[in-house]
C-alpha positions as MATLAB code, in Angstrom:
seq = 'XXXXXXXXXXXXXXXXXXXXXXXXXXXXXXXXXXXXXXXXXXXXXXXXXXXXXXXXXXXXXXXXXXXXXXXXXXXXXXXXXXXXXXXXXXXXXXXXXXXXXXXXXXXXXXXXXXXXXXXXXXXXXXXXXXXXXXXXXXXXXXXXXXXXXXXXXXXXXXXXXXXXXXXXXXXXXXXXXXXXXXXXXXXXXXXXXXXXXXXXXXXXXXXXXXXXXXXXXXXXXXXXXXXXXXXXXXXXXXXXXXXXXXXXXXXXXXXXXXXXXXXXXXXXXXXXXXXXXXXXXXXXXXXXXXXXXXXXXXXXXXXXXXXXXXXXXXXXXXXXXXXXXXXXXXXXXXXXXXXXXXXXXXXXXXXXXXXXX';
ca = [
     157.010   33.255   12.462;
     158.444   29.811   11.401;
     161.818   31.407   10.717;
     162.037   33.007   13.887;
     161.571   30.164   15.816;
     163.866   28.208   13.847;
     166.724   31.073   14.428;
     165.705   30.995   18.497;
     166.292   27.245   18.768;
     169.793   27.695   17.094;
     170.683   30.581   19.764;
     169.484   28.237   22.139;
     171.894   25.489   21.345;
     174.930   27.882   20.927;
     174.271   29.233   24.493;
     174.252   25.617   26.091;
     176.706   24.282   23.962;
     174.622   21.170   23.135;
     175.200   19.583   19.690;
     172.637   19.013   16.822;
     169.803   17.182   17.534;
     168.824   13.924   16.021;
     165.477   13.973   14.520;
     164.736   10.870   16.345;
     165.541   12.848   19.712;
     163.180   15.544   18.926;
     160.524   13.435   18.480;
     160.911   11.809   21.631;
     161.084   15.830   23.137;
     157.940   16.959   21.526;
     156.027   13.584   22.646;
     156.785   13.833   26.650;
     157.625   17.882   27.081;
     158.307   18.841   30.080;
     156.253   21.333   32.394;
     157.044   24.994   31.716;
     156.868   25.951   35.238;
     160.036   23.597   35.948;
     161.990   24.065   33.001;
     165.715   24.792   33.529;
     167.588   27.194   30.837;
     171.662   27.190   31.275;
     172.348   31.005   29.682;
     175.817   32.388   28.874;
     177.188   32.793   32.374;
     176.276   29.133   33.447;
     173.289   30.874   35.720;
     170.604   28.345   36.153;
     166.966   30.348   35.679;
     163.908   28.808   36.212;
     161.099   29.737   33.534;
     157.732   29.884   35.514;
     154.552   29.887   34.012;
     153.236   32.597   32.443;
     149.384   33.166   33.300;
     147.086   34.975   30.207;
     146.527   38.540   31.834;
     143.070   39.054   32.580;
     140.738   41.462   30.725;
     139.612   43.867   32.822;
     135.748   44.406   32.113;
     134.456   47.820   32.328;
     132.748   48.034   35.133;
     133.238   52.702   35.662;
     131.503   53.833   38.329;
     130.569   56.954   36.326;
     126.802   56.018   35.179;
     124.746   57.952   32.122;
     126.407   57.357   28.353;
     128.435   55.225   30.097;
     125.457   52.694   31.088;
     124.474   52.628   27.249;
     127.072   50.266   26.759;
     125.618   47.739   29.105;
     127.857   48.258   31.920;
     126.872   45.955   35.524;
     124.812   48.224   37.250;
     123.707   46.470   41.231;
     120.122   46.189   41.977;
     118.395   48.929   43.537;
     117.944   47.158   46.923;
     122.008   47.099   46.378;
     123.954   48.342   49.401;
     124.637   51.615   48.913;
     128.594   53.356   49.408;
     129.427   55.198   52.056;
     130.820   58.506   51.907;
     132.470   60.383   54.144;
     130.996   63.506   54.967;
     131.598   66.636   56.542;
     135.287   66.795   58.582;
     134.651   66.460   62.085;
     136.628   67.826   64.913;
     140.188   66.001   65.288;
     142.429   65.232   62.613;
     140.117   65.931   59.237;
     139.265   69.427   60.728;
     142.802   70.383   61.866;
     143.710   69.625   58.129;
     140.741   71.287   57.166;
     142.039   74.377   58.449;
     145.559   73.787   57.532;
     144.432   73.794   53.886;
     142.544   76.779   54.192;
     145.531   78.584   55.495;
     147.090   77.234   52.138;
     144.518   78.340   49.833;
     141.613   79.565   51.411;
     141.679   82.964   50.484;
     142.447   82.577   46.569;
     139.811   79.935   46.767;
     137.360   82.245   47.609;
     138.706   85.047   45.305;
     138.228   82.921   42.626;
     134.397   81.470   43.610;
     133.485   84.793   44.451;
     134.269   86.100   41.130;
     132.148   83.517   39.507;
     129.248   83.623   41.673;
     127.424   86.016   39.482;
     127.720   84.389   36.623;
     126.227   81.552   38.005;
     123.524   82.654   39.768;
     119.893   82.394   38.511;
     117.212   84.996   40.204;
     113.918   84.031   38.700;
     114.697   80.780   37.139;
     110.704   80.225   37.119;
     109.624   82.943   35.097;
     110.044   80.917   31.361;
     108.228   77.943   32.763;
     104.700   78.210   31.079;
     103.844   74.399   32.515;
     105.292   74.829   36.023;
     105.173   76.808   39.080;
     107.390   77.846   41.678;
     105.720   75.110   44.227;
     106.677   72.662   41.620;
     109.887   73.361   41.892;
     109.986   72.887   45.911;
     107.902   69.553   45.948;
     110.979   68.601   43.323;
     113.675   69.795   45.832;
     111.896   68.983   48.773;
     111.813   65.125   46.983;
     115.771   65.541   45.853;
     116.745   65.847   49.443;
     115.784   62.723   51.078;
     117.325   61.101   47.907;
     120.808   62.094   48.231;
     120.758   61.673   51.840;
     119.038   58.081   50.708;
     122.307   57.676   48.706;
     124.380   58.943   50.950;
     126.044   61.850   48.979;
     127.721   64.877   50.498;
     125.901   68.284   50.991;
     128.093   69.643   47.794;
     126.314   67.062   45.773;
     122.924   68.638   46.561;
     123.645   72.579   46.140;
     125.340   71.318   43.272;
     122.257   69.818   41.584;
     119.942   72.356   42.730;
     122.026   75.258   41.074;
     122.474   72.793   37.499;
     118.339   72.564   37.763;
     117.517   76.459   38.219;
     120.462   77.063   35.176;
     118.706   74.378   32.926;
     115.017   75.779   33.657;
     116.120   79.207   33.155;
     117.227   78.837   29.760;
     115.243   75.295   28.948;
     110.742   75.731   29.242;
     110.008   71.599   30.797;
     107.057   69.689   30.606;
     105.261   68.768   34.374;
     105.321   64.849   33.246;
     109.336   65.228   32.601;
     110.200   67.873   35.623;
     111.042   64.645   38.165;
     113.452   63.354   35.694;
     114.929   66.579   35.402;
     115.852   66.744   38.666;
     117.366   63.391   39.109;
     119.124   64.046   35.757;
     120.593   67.013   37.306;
     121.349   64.963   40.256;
     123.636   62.641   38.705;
     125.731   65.230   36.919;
     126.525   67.240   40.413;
     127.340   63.557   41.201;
     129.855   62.911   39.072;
     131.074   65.758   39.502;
     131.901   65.329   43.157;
     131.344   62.038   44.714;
     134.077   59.472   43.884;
     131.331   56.872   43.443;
     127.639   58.408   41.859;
     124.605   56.446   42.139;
     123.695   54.065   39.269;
     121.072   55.016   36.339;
     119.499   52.165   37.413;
     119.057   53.347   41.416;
     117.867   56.395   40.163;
     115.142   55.388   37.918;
     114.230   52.827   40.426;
     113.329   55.264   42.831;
     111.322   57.308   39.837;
     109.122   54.010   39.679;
     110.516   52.917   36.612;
     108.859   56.106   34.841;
     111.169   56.605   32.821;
     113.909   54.603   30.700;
     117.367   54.389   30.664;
     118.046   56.299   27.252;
     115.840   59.286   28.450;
     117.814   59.980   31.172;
     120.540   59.780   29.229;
     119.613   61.804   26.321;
     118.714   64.639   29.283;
     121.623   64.464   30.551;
     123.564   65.420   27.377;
     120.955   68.036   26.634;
     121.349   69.837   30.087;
     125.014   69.767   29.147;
     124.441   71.028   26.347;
     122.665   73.793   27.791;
     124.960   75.111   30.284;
     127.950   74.586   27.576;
     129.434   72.370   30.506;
     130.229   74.770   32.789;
     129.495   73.010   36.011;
     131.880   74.548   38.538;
     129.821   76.700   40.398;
     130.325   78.316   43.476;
     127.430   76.512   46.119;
     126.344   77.513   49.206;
     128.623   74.534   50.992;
     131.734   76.226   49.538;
     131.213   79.368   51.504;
     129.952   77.527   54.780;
     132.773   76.042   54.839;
     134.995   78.970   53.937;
     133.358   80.925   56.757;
     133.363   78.138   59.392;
     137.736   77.938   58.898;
     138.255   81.581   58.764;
     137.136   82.199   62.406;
     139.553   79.044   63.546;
     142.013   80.016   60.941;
     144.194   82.185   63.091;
     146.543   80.565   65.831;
     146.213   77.117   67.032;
     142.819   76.231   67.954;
     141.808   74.143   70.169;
     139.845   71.306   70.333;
     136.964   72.666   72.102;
     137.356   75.990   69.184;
     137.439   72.943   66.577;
     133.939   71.344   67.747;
     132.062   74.576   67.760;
     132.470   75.333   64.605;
     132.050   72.388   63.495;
     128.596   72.602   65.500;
     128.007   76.320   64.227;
     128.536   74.412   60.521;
     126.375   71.274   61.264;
     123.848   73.481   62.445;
     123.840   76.125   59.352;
     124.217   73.561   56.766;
     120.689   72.723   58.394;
     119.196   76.007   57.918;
     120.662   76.042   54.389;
     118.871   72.655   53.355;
     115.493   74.004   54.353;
     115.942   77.331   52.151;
     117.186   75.282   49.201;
     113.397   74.128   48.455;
     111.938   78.023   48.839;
     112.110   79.961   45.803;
     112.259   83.248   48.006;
     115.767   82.648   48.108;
     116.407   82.013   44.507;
     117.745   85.335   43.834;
     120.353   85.631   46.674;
     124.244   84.872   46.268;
     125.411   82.120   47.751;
     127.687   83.712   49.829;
     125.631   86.345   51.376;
     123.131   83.464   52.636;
     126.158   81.241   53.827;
     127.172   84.309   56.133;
     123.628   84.826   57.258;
     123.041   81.246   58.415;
     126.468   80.798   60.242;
     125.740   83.785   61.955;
     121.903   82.288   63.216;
     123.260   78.989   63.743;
     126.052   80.052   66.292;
     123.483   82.681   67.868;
     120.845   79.804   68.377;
     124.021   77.813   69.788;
     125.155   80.568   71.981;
     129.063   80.678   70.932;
     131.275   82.852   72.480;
     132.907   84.019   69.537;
     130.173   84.625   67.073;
     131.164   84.869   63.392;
     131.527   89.138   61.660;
     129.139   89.283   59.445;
     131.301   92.286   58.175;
     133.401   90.009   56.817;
     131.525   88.973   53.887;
     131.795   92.150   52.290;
     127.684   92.975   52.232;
     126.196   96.308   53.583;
     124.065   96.013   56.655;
     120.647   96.303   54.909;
     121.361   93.760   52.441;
     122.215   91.502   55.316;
     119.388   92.410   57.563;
     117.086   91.540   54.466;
     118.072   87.810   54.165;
     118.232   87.232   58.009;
     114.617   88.393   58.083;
     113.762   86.115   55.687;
     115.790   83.493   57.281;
     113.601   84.367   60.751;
     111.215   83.413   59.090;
     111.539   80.190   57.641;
     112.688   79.017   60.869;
     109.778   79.961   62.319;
     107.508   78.234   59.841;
     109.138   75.201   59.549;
     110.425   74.360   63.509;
     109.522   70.546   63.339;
     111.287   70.044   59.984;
     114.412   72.019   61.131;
     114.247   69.952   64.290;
     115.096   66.861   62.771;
     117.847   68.068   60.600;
     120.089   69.489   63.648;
     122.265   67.567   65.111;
     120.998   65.752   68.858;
     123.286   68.117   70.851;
     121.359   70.984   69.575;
     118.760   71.937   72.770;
     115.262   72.760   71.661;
     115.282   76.223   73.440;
     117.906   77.187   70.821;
     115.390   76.578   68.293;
     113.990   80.637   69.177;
     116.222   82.789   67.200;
     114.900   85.790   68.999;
     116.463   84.415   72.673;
];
């Protein structure tokens, strides 16, 4: 290092053309130096360059959004009384939707050719039946919990159909114990999270709203267990996919309008309703994904009264497979009026609420 320095002074002096220096003079140098930010260096072409100050780069400090392992390492985590991110949700009629649909006209169809293919190999029909310790209305006071807690965090639709198809996978394969099923489901949670929303809630949000029942390193050790489990395969095809896939195809052709673009996007708000209330039932455990996504557009734009109502043909099912789930969907409608109520959107009138009108 010495050397070098020695070889970089004598480069300097060549380049200004200044002569040897005295000993003397260098002393006098070293004792009143002058400011690096104002120093002037002549170079070959007699091109005066002023040498500012160079700063130490900061270290950035790890502070991922992604939470689980990650938060083993002692990452900053907020509070749970924290404000929570906002993400955007569904596209609304305008601009998002218009591109929406402009995508879909892109890759819409291989999309679904490709999540349709898969949707039997993710599907679980009876994920109860290995569960020696639980029940089937365990498993909706779990869901029926889950909901207000993503919608608590803000999180998209995707994020819930996500986690409810990683926990019927896990207890299909996995028997739990009742004391551990709540962290399950929050464990599950935060994978579909991270698998979709750009920012997932915190370890520490999550167990805060468990009541501190459980600690940070059992959360994570579930976590890598359920993935584990399902060999991380997490891409499955949800029940939001094909709502959505449904919703574009009937504005897909043409230029819609504006007044086109906010019915479906009612007919959507308005299904995606219905769906949330049939995640929680276990009656509906053992039907595809896209066969109820078809089914509850087509009783969400009959309860709106659309002109253009959606073909159920179009989905591929025979009539008395499709007759089944409606039936089914009749009647959880019927039972559960108030709660639907309050997930439809304000502009939906209450006299739309009778499915049989």
């Amino acid at each position: 290092m010495v050397v070098c320095e020695v070889r970089k002074s004598e480069q300097h002096l060549l380049l200004t053309g200044e002569g040897p220096r005295s000993p003397s003079k260098r002393k006098r140098e070293e004792s009143t130096p002058r400011t690096r930010a104002t120093a002037v260096c002549v170079t070959a072409w007699g091109v005066k360059r002023v040498r500012y100050r160079r700063h130490r780069k900061q270290t950035l400090e790890a502070r991922s959004c992604d939470s689980g392992v990650g938060d083993l390492y002692e990452t900053p985590s907020p509070s749970p009384h924290s404000p929570v991110y906002e993400t955007q949700e569904e596209p609304c009629p305008g601009i998002s939707y218009r591109q929406a649909v402009q995508n879909f006209r892109d890759y819409g169809e291989e999309a679904y050719v490709f999540y349709k293919s898969l949707e039997d190999t993710y599907l679980t029909r009876h994920c109860m039946e290995n569960q020696p310790q639980l029940k089937p209305e365990s498993r909706c006071k779990l869901i029926s919990w889950l909901i207000p807690v993503h919608k608590h965090f803000k999180l998209g639709f995707e994020s819930l159909c996500l986690a409810i198809n990683i926990l019927d996978r896990f207890l299909a394969c996995t028997p739990v114990a009742t004391d551990c099923f709540q962290l399950v489901g929050v464990t599950s949670l935060l994978i579909a999270c991270k698998q979709v929303e750009t920012r997932p809630p915190r370890v520490k949000q999550l167990l805060a709203l468990c009541c501190d029942t459980f600690s940070r390193e059992q959360l994570c050790n579930l976590e890598c267990i359920i993935l584990l489990k399902l060999r991380f395969q997490l891409a499955a095809p949800t029940i939001n996919f094909f709502l959505q896939h449904f919703s574009l195809l009937q504005v897909a052709d043409g230029h819609p309008s504006d007044a086109d673009l906010s019915q479906a996007s009612r007919s959507l708000a308005v299904a995606k309703g219905i769906a949330e209330l049939s995640l929680a039932d276990y009656a509906f455990n053992s039907y595809p994904p896209s066969l109820m996504a078809v089914c509850f557009l087509a009783l969400s734009e009959q309860m709106l009264g659309n002109e253009r109502p959606i073909s159920v043909q179009s989905s591929g099912y025979s009539e008395s497979q499709l007759r089944e789930c409606m039936d089914k969907i009749d009647l959880l409608i019927s039972l559960n009026r108030d709660s639907l109520h309050r997930l439809l959107p304000n502009e939906v009138p209450d006299k739309s609420m009778d499915v049989d009108n």
